[in-house]
C-alpha positions in Angstrom: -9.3 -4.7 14.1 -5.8 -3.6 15.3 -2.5 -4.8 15.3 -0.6 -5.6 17.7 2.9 -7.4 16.6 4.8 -6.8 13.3 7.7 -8.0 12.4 10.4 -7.5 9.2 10.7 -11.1 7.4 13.1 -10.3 4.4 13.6 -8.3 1.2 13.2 -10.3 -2.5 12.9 -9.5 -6.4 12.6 -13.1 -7.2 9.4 -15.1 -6.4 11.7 -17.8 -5.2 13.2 -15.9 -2.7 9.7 -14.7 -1.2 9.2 -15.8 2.0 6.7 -18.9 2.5 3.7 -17.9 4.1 -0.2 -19.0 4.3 -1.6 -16.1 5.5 -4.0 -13.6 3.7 -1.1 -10.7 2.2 -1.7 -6.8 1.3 0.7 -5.1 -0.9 1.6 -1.4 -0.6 1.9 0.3 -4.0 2.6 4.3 -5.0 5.2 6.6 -6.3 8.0 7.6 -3.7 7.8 9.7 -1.2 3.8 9.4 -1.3 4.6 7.5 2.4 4.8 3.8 1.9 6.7 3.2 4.6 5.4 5.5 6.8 2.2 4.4 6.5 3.2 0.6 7.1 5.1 2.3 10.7 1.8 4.1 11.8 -0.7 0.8 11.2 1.9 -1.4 13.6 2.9 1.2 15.8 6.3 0.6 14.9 8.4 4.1 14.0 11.3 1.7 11.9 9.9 -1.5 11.4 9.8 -0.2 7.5 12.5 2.2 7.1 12.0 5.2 4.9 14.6 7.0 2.8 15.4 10.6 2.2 16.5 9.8 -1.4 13.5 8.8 -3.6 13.7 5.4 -5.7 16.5 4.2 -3.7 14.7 1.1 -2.5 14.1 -1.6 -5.3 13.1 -4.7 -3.2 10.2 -6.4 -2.2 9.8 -5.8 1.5 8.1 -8.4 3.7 6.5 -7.9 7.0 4.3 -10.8 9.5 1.7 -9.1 11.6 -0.3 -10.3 14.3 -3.8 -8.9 14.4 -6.7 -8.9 16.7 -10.1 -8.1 16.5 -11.8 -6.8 19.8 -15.6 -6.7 18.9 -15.1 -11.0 19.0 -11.5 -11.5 20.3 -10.6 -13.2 16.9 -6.8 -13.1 16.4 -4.7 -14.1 13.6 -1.9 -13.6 10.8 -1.6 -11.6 7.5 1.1 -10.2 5.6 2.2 -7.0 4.2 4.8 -5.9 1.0 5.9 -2.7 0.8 6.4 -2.4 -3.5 9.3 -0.2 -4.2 8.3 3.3 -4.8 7.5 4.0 -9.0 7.6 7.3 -10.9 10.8 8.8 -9.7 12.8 10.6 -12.6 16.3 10.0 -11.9 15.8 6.2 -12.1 16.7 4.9 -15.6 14.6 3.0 -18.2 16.3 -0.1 -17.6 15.4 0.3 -13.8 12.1 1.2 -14.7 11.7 -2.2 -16.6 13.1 -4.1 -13.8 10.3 -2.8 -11.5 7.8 -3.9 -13.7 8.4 -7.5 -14.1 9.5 -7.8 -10.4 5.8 -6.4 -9.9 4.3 -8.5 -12.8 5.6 -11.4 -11.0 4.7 -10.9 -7.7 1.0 -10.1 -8.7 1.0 -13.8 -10.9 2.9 -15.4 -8.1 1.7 -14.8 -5.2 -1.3 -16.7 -4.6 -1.8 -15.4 -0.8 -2.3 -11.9 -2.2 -5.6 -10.4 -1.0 -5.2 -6.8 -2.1 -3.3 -3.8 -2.6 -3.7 -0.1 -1.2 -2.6 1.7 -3.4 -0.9 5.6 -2.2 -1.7 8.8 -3.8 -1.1 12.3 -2.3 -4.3 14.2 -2.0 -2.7 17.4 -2.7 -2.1 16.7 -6.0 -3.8 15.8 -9.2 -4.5 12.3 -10.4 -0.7 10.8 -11.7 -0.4 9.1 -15.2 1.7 5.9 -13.2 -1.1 5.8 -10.5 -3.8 5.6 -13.1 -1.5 2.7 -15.0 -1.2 0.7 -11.6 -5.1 1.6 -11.3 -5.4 -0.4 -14.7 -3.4 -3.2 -14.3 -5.4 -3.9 -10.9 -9.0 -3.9 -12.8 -7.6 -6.4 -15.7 -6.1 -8.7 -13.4 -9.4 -8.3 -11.1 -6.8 -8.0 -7.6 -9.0 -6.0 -5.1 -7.5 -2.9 -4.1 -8.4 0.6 -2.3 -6.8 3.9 -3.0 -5.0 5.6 0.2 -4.9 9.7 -0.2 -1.9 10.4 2.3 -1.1 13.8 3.6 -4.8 14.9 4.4 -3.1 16.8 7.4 -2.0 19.5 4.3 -5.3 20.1 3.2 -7.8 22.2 5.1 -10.3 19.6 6.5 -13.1 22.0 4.6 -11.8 20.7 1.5 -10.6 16.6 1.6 -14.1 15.8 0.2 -13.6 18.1 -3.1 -10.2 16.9 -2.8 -11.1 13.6 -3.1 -13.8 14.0 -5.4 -11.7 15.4 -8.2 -8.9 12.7 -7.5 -11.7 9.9 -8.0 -12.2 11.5 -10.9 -8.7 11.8 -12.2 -8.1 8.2 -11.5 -11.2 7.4 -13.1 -11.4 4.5 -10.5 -15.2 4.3 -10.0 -16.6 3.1 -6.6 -13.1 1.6 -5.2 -12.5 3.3 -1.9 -10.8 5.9 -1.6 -9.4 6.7 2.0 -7.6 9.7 3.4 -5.3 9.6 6.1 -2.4 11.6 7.4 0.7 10.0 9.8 0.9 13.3 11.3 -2.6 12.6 13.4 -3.4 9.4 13.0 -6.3 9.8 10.9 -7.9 6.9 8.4 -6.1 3.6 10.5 -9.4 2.2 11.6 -11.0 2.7 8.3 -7.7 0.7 6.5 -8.1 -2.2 8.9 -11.2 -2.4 8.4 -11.0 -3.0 4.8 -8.4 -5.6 4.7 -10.2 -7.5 7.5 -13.1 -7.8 4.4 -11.1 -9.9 2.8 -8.7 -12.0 5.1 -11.3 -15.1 4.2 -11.6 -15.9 0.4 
């Protein structure tokens, strides 16, 4: 499965401002920086169709994309959606803005009856993150399927990503869910991420 149009629908906090949509939807959820947005502009092929920000936690919206998919192995074609969460865990955002990001995501996760899953963005050159482990949680109790993306596997000798992930597994104490590297710096892990949300386009 690739895809081969994407387009930008509209930013929202509020679930009556979310765009109306019956396609199958897959959220995008990590601290920032981990490569959200990135990630979103190497699946479509797009280098701006999600734009990325040098300062960290400056975006606070949902952001809403349409994309056009096709499926080669038996020319299927269709729609699904992605939502790129703002990025969580950055320091200099207050309390108050903390809270705000957690009901805006508390609502979008009750609200949204599209949703299909979330990938969830880690960096695997770090250990396992207290606010990943939380959004981990909160997934499991409300039963959303979801996979764990290890970006930045370019930065880690290729001799090493499976102890790498290995001992993130185990950090996020997140059992069998998959957990994918990839790296936007050579295109590695794309196939592997459309192939998991094709599982579940049909519910």
């Amino acid at each position: 499965m690739r895809i081969v149009e994407s387009f930008f629908v509209k930013s929202a906090v509020e679930p009556a401002d979310y765009p109306a949509s019956a396609y199958p939807e897959f959220a995008f959820a990590g601290r920032s920086n981990v490569g959200k947005s990135t990630l979103i502009n190497l699946l479509t092929g797009r280098k701006s169709l999600a734009k990325t920000s040098g300062t960290p936690g400056k975006t606070r919206l949902l952001n809403f994309f349409l994309i056009r998919w096709k499926h080669d192995a038996n020319d299927e074609t269709g729609f699904m959606q992605f939502t790129d969460f703002p990025g969580y865990g950055f320091a200099e955002i207050g309390l108050a803005e903390q809270e705000k990001w957690r009901k805006m995501i508390n609502k979008y996760l009750e609200q949204r009856p599209q949703l299909r899953g979330i990938l969830v963005l880690v960096d695997i050159r770090h250990p396992a993150d207290k606010k990943d482990i939380l959004m981990l949680e909160m997934l499991r109790l409300r039963q959303i399927e979801h996979c764990v993306i290890a970006t930045k596997a370019d930065k880690v000798p290729k001799a090493k990503i499976v102890a790498q992930i290995n001992q993130l597994r185990k950090g996020l104490n997140c059992g069998d869910i998959p957990i994918y590297p990839v790296s936007a710096l050579n295109n590695v892990g794309m196939e592997q991420l459309m192939d998991w949300t094709y599982k579940f386009m049909i519910i």
